[in-house]
C-alpha positions as CSV (number, residue, x, y, z in Angstrom):
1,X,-34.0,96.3,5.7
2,X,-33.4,98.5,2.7
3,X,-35.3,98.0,-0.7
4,X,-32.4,96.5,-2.3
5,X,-32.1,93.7,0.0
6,X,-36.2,93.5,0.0
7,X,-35.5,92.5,-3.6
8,X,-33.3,90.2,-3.6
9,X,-35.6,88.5,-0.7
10,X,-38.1,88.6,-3.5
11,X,-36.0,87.1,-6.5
12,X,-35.6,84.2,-4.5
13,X,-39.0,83.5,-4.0
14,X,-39.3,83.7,-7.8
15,X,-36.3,81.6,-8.3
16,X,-36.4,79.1,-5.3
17,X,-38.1,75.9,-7.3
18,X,-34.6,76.6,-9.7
19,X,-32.6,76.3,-7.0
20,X,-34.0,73.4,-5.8
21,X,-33.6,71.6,-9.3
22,X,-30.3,72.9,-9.1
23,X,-29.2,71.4,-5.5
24,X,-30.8,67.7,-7.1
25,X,-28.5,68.4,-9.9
26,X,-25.6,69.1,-8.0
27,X,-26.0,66.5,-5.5
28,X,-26.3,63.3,-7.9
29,X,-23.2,64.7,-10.4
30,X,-21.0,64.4,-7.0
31,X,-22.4,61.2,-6.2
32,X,-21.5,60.2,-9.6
33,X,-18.0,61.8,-9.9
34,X,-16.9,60.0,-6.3
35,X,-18.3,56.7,-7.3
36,X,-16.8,56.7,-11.0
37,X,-13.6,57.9,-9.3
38,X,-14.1,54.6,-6.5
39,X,-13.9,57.3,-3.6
40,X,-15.5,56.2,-0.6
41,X,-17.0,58.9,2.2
42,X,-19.6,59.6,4.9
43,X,-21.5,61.4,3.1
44,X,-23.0,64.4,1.0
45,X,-25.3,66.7,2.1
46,X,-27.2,69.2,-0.2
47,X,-29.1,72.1,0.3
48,X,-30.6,75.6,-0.7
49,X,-30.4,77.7,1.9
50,X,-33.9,78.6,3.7
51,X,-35.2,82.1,3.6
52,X,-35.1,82.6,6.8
53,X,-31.4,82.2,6.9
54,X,-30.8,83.9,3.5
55,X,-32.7,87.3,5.4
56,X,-29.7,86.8,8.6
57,X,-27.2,86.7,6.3
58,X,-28.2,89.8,4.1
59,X,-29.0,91.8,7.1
60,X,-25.5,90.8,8.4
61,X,-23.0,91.6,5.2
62,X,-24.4,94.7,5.0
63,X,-24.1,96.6,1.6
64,X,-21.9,93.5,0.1
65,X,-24.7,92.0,-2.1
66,X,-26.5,94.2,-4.8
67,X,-28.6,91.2,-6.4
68,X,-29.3,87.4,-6.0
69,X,-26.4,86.2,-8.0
70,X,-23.8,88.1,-5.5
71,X,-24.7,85.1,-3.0
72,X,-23.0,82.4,-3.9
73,X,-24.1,80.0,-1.2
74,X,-27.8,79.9,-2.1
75,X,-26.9,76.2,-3.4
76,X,-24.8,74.2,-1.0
77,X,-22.9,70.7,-0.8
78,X,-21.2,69.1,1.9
79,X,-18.7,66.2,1.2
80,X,-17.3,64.6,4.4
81,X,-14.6,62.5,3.6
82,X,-13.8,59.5,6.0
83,X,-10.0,60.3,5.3
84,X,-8.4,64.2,5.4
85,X,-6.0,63.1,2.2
86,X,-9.0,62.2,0.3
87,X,-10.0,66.1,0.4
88,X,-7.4,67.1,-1.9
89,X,-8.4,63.8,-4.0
90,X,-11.7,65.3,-4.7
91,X,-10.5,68.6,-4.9
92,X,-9.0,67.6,-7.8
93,X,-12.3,66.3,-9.2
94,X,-14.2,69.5,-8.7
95,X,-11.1,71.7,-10.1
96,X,-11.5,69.2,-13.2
97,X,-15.3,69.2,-13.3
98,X,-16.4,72.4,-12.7
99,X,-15.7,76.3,-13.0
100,X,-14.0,76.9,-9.7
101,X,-14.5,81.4,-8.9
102,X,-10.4,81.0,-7.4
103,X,-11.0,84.3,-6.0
104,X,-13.8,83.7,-3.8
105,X,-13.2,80.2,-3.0
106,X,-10.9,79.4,0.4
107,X,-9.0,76.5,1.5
108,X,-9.2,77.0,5.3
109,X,-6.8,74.4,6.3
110,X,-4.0,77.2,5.0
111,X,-5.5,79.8,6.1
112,X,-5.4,78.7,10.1
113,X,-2.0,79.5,11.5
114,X,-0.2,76.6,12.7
115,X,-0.3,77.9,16.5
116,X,-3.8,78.6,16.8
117,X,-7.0,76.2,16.4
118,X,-10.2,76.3,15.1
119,X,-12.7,74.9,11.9
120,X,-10.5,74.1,8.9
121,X,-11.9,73.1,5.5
122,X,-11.9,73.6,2.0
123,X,-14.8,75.8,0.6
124,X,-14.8,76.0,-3.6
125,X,-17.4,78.3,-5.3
126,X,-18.3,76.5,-8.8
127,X,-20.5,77.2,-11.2
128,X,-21.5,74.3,-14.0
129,X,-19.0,74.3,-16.8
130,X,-19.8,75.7,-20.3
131,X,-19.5,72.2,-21.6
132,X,-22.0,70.9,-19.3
133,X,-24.4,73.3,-19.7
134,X,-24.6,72.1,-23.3
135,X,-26.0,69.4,-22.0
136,X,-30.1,69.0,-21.6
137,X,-30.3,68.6,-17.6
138,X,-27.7,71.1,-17.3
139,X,-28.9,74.1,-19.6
140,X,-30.6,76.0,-17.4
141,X,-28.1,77.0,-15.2
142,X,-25.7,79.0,-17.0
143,X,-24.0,81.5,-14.4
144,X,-25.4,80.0,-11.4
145,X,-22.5,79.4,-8.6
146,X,-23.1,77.3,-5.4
147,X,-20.6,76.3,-2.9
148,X,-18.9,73.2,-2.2
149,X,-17.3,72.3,1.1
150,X,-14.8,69.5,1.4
151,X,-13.9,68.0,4.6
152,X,-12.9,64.7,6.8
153,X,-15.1,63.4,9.5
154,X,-12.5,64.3,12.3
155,X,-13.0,68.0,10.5
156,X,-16.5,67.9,10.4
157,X,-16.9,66.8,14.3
158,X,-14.5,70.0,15.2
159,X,-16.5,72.0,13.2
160,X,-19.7,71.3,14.5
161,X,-18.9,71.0,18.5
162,X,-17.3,74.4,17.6
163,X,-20.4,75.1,16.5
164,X,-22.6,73.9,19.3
165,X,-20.1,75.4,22.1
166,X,-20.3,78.8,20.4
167,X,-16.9,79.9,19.7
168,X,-15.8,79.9,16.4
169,X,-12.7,81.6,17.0
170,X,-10.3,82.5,19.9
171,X,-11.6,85.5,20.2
172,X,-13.9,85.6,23.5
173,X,-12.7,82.6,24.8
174,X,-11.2,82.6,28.8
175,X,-7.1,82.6,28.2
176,X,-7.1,78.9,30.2
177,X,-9.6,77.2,28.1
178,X,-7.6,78.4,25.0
179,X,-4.9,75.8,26.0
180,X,-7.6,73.1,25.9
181,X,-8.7,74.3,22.5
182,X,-5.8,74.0,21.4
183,X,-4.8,70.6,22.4
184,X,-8.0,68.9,21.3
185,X,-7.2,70.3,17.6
186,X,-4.0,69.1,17.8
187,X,-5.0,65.9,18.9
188,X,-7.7,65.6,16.2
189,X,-5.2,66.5,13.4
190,X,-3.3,63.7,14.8
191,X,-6.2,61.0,14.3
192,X,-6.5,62.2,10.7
193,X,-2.8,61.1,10.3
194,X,-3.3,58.0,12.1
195,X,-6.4,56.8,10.0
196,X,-4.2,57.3,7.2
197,X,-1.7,55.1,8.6
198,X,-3.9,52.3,9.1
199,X,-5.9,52.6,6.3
200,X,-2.5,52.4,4.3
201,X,-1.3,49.3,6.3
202,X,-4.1,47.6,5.5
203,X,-3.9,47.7,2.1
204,X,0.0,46.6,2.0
205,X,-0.8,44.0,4.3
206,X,-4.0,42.6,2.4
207,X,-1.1,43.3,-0.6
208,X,1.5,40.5,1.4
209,X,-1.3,38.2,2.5
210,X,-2.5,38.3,-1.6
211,X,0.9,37.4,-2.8
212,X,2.1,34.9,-0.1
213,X,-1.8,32.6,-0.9
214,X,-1.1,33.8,-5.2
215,X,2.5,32.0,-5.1
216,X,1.5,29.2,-2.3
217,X,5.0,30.8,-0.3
218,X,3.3,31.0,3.3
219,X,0.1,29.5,4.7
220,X,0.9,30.3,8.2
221,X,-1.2,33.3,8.3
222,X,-3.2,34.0,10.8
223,X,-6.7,34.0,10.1
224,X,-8.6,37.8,10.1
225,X,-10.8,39.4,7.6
226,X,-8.3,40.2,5.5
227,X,-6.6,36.6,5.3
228,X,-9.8,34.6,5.5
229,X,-11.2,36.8,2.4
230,X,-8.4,36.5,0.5
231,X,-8.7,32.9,0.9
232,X,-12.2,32.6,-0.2
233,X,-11.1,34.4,-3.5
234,X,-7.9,32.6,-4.2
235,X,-8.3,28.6,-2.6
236,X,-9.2,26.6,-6.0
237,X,-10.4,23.8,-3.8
238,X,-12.3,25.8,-1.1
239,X,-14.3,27.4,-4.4
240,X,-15.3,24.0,-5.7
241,X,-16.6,23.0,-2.3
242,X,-18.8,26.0,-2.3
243,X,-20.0,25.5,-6.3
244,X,-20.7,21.8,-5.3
245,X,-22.7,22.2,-2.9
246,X,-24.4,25.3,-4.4
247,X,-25.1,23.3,-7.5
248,X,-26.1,20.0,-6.1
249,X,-28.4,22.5,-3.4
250,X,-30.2,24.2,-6.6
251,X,-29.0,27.2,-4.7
252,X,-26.9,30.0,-6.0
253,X,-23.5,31.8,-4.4
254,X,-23.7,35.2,-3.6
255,X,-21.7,38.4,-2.0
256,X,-21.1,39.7,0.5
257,X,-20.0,36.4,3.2
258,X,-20.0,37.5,6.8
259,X,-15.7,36.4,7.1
260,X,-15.8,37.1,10.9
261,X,-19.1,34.5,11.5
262,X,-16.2,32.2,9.8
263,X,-13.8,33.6,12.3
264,X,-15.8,32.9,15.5
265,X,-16.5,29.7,14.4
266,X,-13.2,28.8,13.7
267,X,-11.6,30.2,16.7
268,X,-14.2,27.6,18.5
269,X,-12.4,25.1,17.3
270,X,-8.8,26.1,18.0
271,X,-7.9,26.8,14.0
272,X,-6.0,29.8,14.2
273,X,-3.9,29.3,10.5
274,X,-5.0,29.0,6.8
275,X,-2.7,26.3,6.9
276,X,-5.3,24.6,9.3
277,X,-8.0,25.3,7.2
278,X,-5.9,24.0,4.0
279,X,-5.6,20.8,6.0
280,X,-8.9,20.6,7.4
281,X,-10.3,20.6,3.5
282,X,-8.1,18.3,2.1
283,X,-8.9,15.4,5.0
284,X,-12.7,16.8,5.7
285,X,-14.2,17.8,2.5
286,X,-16.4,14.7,1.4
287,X,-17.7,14.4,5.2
288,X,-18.6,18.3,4.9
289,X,-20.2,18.2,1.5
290,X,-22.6,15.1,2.7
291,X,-23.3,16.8,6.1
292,X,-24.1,20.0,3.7
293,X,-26.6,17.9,1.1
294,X,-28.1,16.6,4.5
295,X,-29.2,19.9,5.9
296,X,-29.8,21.5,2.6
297,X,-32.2,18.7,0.9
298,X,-35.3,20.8,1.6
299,X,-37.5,18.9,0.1
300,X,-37.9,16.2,3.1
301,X,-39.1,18.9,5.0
302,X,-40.6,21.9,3.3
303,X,-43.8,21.8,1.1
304,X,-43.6,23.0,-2.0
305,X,-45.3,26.5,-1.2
306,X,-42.2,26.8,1.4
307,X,-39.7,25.5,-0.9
308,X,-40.2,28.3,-3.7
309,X,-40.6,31.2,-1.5
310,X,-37.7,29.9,0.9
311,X,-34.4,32.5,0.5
312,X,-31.7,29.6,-1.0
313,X,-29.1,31.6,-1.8
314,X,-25.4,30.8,0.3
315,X,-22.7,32.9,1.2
316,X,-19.6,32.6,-0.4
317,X,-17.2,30.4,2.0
318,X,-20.6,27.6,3.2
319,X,-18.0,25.1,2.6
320,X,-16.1,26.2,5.4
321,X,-18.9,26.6,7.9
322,X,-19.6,22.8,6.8
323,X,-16.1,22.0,7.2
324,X,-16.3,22.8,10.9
325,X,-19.3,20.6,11.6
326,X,-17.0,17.4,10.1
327,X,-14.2,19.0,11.9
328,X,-16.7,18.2,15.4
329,X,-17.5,15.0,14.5
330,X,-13.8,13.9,13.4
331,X,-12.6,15.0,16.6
332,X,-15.1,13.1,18.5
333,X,-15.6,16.5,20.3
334,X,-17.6,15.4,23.8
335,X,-21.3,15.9,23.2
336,X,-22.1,19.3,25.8
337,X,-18.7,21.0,23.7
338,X,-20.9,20.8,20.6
339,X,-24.0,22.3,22.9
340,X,-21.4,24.8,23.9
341,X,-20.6,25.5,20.1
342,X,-23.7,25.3,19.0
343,X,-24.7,28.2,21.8
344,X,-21.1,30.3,21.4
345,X,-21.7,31.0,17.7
346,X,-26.0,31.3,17.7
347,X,-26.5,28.6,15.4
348,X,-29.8,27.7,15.0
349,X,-30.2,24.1,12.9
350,X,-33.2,23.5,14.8
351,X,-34.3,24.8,17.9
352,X,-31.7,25.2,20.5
353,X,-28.4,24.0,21.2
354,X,-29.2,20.3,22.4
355,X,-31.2,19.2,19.3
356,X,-28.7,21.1,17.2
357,X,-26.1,18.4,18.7
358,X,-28.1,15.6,18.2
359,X,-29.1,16.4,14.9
360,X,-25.9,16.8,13.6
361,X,-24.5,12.9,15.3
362,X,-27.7,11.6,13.9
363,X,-26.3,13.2,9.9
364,X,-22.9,11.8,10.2
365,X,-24.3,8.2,11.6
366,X,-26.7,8.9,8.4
367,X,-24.1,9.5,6.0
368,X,-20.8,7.3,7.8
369,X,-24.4,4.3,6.4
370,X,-24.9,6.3,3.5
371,X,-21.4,6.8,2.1
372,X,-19.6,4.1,0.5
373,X,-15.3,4.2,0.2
374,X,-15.6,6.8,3.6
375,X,-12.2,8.3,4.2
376,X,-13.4,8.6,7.8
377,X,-13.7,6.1,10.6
């Protein structure tokens, strides 16, 4: 290794804790910029690169690099995006946030010919802006370019099983495995498209399923995720359920509610609409606030060590998981279908299945006593 490449070995000795400090720098302002900007991905990964891998890569290029700041890959980040249209979103945000070195940088996805495979991505070289490096935690590294790669996870999987297999390009592969290459990237390009698709559908349906529950059009939605959510955030009477029995509870309502634990539960009992659900509330929703002060009134059981450190906070839509125990009851469901139901959706009132059932006929004989004007037989 010649003397000038000893050297530059040694200035990054000297200046590895800097890069370092840069890399942390980098790495939270991207964090920052995708979360200000509500963009979503897998994830970010930032490094500096090691020595030993610095030493391949000067003994590899040769006579390109003269001095430490030639090597603009010292300082790396990673982005992998969960969709591939999202890469030109945050493209946007590092053209607007940073000095991008046009020149050097290299949008790979262009570069690939359209009958031929291999890794595609989008590689920017940056450096902080002059603006920025006004600023305190950004002063010290005027001039100092790093590289940022953007990419989708369907990318990012090529990439690195091209990696792994060894052949980063057609050249060397066997002429019949070429055709398999070749499909597979294809293929993958595809599923980028597809995610798009769906991700897009999604949104106009949750869109349709918002606006038919806002204007009270169509309650003969299927139940999902999407339409049982929407619910929860829109149903006037479904949200005072939840604040009464929060309230009267001493417990609070918090985010995030598990909707498919709703689902299961709801499938159990053959409610497939919100339509269903609408009418199960109006009819059901004094027996399923009693039944819900019944399990909830802590204080007949706990002692007041176990009261206080007890977690009391409910998921948003308790009215509904309520609503299905009255929904048992009202039906006169036969007592081994409530074991069954009980078992089917791992709810644990008790201690298994059996006392489950006959702690919850034993609440509604309490309260059918206890309640006076019942709209229940």
């Amino acid at each position: 290794m010649s003397k000038n490449k000893e050297a530059i070995l040694d200035q990054y000795k000297k200046l590895e804790n800097e890069y370092k400090k840069l890399c942390d720098e980098l790495d939270g302002l991207l964090k920052k910029l995708l979360s200000s900007n509500k963009i979503s991905v897998n994830a970010i990964n930032s490094r500096v690169k090691a020595h030993n891998s610095l030493e391949e890569k000067i003994r590899k290029k040769g006579e390109k690099y003269n001095c430490i700041n030639d090597i603009t890959d010292i300082v790396g980040s990673r982005i992998i995006t969960y969709y591939s249209d999202d890469v030109d979103r945050i493209a946007e945000i590092i053209e607007q946030e940073f000095e991008v070195d046009k020149k050097n940088s290299i949008d790979k996805r262009e570069s690939i010919e359209p009958d031929k495979f291999g890794y595609v991505s989008l590689h920017y070289v940056c450096q902080f802006s002059s603006k920025r490096t006004e600023l305190r935690e950004y002063s010290g590294f005027e001039g100092k370019k790093f590289e940022i790669q953007i990419r989708s996870i369907l990318q990012h999987t090529w990439a690195e099983i091209e990696h792994d297999s060894g052949y980063k390009s057609q050249v060397g592969i066997p002429a019949e495995i070429k055709r398999y290459f070749s499909r597979l990237a294809g293929l993958l390009e595809l599923a980028d498209d597809e995610f798009i698709r769906i991700r897009d559908k999604l949104s106009d349906y949750e869109k349709d399923i918002d606006k038919k529950l806002q204007e009270n059009s169509d309650k003969k939605i299927l139940i999902d995720n999407i339409s049982l959510k929407k619910y929860f955030e829109l149903s006037n009477e479904m949200k005072e359920l939840d604040e009464k029995i929060a309230n009267d509870s001493n417990r609070k309502l918090i985010d995030p509610f598990s909707a498919e634990n709703h689902i299961e539960v709801l499938q159990s009992l053959n409610i497939k609409t919100i339509q269903e659900v609408d009418v199960m509330l109006e009819k059901n929703s004094d027996l399923a606030y009693n039944i819900a002060m019944k399990f909830l009134d802590e204080d007949e059981y706990l002692d007041e060590d176990e009261y206080l450190n007890k977690d009391k906070d409910l998921g948003i839509g308790i009215g509904l998981f309520y609503l299905c125990y009255a929904e048992l009851l009202i039906k006169k469901v036969p007592d081994d279908e409530i074991t069954k139901y009980f078992e089917k959706n791992n709810i644990g009132l008790i201690e298994d299945a059996e006392n489950n059932m006959l702690e919850l006929k034993n609440t509604y004989e309490f309260i059918k006593k206890k309640m006076v004007n019942a709209n229940f037989k």
